[in-house]
C-alpha positions as YAML, in Angstrom:
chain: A
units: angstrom
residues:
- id: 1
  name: UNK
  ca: [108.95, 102.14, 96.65]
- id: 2
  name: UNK
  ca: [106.23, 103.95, 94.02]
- id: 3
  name: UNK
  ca: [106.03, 106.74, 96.60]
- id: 4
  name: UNK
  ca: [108.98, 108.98, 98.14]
- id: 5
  name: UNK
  ca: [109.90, 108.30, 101.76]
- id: 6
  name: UNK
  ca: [108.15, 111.42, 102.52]
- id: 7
  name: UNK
  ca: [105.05, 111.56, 100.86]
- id: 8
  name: UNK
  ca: [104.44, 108.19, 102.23]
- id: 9
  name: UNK
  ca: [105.64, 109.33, 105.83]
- id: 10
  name: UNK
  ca: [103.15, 112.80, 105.27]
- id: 11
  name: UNK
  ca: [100.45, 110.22, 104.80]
- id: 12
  name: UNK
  ca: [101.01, 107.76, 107.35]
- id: 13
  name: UNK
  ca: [102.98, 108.94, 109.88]
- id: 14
  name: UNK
  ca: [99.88, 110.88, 111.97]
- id: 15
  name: UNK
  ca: [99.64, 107.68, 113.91]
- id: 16
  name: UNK
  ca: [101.55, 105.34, 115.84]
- id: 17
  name: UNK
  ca: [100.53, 102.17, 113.64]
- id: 18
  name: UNK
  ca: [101.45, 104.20, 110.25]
- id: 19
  name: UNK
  ca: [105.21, 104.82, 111.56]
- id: 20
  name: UNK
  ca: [105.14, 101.43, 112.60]
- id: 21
  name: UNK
  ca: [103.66, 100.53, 108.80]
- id: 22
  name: UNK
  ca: [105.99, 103.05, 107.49]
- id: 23
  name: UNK
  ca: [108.95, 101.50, 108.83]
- id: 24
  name: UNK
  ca: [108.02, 98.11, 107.90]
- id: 25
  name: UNK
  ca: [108.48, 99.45, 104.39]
- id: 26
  name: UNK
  ca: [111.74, 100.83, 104.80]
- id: 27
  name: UNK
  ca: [113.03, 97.87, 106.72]
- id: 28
  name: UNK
  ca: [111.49, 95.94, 103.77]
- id: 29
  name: UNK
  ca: [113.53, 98.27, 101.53]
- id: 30
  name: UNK
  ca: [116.77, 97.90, 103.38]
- id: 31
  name: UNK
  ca: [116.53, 94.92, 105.78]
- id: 32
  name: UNK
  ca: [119.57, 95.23, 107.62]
- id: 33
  name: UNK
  ca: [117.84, 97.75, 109.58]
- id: 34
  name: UNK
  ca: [115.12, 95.42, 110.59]
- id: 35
  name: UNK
  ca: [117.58, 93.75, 112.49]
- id: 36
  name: UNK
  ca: [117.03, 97.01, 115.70]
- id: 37
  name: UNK
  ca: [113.38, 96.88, 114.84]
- id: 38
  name: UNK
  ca: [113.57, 100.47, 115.02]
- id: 39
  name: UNK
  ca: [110.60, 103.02, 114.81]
- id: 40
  name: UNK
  ca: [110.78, 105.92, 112.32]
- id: 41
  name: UNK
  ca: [108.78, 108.76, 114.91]
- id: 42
  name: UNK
  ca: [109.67, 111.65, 112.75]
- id: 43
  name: UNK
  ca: [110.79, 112.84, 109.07]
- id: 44
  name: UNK
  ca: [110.80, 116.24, 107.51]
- id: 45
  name: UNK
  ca: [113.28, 117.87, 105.17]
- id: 46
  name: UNK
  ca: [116.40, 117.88, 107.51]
- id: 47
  name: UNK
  ca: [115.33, 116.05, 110.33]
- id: 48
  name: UNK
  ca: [114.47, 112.26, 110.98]
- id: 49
  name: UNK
  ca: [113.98, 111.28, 114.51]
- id: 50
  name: UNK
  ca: [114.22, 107.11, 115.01]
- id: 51
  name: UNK
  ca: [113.24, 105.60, 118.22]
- id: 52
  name: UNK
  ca: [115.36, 102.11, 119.58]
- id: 53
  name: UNK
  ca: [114.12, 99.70, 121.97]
- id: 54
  name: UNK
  ca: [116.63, 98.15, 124.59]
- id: 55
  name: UNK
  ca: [116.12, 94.89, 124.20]
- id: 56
  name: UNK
  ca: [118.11, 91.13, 124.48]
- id: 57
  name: UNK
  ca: [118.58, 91.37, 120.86]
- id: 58
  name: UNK
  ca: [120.18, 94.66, 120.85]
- id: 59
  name: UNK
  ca: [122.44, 93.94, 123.94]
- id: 60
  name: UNK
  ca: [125.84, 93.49, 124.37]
- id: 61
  name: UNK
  ca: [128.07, 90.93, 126.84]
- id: 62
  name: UNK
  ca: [127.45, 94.15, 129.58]
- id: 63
  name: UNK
  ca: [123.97, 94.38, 129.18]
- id: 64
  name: UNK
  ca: [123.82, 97.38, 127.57]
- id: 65
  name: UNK
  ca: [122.79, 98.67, 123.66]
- id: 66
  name: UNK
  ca: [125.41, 97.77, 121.26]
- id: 67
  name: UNK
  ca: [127.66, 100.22, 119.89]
- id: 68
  name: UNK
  ca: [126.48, 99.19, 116.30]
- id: 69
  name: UNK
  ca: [122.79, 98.45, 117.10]
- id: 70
  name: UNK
  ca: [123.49, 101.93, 117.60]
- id: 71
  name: UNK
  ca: [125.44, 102.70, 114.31]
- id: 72
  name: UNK
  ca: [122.77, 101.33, 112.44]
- id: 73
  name: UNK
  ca: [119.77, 103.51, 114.03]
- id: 74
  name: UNK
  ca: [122.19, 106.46, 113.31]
- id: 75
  name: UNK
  ca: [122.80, 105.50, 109.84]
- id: 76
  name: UNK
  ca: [118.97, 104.78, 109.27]
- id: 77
  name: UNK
  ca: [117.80, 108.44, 110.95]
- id: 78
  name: UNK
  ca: [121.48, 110.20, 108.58]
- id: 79
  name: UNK
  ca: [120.20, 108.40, 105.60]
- id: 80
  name: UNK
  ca: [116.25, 109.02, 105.59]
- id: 81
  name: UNK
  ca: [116.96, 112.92, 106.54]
- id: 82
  name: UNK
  ca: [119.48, 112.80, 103.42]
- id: 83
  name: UNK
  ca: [117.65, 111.45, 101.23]
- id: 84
  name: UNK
  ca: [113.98, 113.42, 101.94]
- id: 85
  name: UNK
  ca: [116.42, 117.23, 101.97]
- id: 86
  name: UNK
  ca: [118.48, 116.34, 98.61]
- id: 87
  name: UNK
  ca: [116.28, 117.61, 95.49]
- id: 88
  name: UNK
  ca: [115.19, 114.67, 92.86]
- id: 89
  name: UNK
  ca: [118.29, 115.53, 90.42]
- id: 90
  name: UNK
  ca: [120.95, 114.56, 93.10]
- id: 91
  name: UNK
  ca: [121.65, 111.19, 95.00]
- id: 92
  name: UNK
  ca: [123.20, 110.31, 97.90]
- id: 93
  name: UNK
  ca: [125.51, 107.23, 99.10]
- id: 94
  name: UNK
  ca: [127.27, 107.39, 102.57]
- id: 95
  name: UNK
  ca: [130.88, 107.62, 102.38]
- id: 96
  name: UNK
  ca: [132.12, 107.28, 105.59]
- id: 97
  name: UNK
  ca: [131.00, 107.41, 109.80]
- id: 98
  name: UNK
  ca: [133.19, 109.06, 112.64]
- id: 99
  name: UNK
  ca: [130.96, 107.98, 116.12]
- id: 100
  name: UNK
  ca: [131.89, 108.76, 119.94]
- id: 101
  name: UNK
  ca: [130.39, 106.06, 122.45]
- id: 102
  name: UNK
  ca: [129.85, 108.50, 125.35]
- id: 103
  name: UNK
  ca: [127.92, 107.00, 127.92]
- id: 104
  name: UNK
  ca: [126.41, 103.36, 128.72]
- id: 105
  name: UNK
  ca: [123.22, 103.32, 127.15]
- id: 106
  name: UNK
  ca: [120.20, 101.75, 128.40]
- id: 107
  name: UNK
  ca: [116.28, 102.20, 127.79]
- id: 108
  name: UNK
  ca: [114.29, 103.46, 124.84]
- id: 109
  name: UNK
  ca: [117.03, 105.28, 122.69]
- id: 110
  name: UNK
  ca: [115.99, 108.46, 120.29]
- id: 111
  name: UNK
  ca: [118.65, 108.96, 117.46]
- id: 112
  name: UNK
  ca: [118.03, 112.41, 116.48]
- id: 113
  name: UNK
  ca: [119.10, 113.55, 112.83]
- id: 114
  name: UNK
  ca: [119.57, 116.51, 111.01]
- id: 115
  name: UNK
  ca: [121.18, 117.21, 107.76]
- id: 116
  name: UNK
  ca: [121.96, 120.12, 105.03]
- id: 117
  name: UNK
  ca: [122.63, 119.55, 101.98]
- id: 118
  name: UNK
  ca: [124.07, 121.40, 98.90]
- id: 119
  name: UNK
  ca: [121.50, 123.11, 96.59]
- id: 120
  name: UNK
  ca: [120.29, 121.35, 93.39]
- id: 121
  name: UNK
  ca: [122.64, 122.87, 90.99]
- id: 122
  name: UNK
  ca: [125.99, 122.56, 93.08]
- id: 123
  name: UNK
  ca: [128.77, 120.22, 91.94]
- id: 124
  name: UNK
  ca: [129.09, 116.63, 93.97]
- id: 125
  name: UNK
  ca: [130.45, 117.39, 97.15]
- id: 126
  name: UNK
  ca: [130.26, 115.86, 100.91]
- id: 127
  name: UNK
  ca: [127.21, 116.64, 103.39]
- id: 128
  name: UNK
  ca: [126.99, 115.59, 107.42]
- id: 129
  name: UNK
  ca: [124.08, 113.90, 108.82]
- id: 130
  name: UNK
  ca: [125.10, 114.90, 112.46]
- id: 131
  name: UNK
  ca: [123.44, 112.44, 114.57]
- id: 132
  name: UNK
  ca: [122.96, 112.60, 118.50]
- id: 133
  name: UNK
  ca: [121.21, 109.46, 120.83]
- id: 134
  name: UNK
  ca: [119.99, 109.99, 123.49]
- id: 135
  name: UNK
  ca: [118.58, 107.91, 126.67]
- id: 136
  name: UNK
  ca: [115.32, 108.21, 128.42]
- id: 137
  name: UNK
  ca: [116.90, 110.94, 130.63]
- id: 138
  name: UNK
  ca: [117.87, 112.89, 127.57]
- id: 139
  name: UNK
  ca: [121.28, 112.64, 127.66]
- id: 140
  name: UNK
  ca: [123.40, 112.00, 124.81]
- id: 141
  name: UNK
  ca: [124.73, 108.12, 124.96]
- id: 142
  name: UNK
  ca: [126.40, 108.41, 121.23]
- id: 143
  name: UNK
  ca: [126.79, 110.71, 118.39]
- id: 144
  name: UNK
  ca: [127.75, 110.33, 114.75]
- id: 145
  name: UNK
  ca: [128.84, 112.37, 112.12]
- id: 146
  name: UNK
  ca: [127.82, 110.60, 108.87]
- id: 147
  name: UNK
  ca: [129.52, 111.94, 105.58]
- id: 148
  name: UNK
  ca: [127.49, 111.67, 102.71]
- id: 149
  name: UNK
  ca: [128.52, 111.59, 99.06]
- id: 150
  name: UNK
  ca: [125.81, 114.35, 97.44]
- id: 151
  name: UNK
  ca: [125.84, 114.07, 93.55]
- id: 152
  name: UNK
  ca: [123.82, 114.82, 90.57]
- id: 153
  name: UNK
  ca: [120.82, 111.89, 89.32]
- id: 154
  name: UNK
  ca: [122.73, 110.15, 86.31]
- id: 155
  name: UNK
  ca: [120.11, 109.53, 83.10]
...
């Protein structure tokens, strides 16, 4: 992608069919993610808010979302609110996922992300994408706390 995941969000996201054009170019980018069909609603410097259909193909045996259909909208909201906070010198990878399944969850899910990360100039270290979803009815179905791996750009 020419463009960074935000400036590209800044210019499409005002409307519902450039998130929807927007995330068809990070599922394009990443295409395990494709497999929620998940909608990227919001992305700023610490924040990325995802939207997840219930649907057949997200459903388990119980009828309800899958606990990694739901690991993988969490992951996608962690790693876009990573990766438009951490300054161009420094990368990110995720290093590891700690989740809580807390309540069935059914309806449109919102995975809600927010993330700080070490300044520019500090040494690689760990960051959490702390990551909450939530049901129609606003409560919280699931959270996550992603660790990411923040380093410095090689090259």
């Amino acid at each position: 992608m020419a463009a960074s995941p935000l400036k590209l969000f800044r210019l499409l996201g005002r409307t519902a069919a450039g998130r929807w054009t927007f995330t068809r170019i990070i599922c394009a980018k990443a295409p395990y993610f494709a497999s929620i069909k998940p909608l990227i609603e919001e992305l700023a410097p610490g924040r990325c808010v995802v939207t997840l259909r219930d649907r057949r193909r997200v459903r388990n045996h119980i009828g309800t979302v899958h606990a990694i259909a739901m690991c993988n909208a969490a992951e996608l909201a962690g790693g876009l609110a990573t990766d438009v906070t951490i300054a161009p010198s420094q990368r990110w990878i995720p290093k590891g996922m700690s989740v809580r399944y807390l309540k069935k969850a059914r309806g449109t899910l919102t995975a809600n992300a927010r993330v700080e990360v070490p300044p520019a100039d500090a040494p690689a270290q760990e960051a959490h994408a702390l990551v909450d979803v939530r049901n129609s009815a606003n409560e919280v179905v699931f959270d996550a706390d992603i660790t990411m791996w923040i380093s410095p750009r090689r090259g």
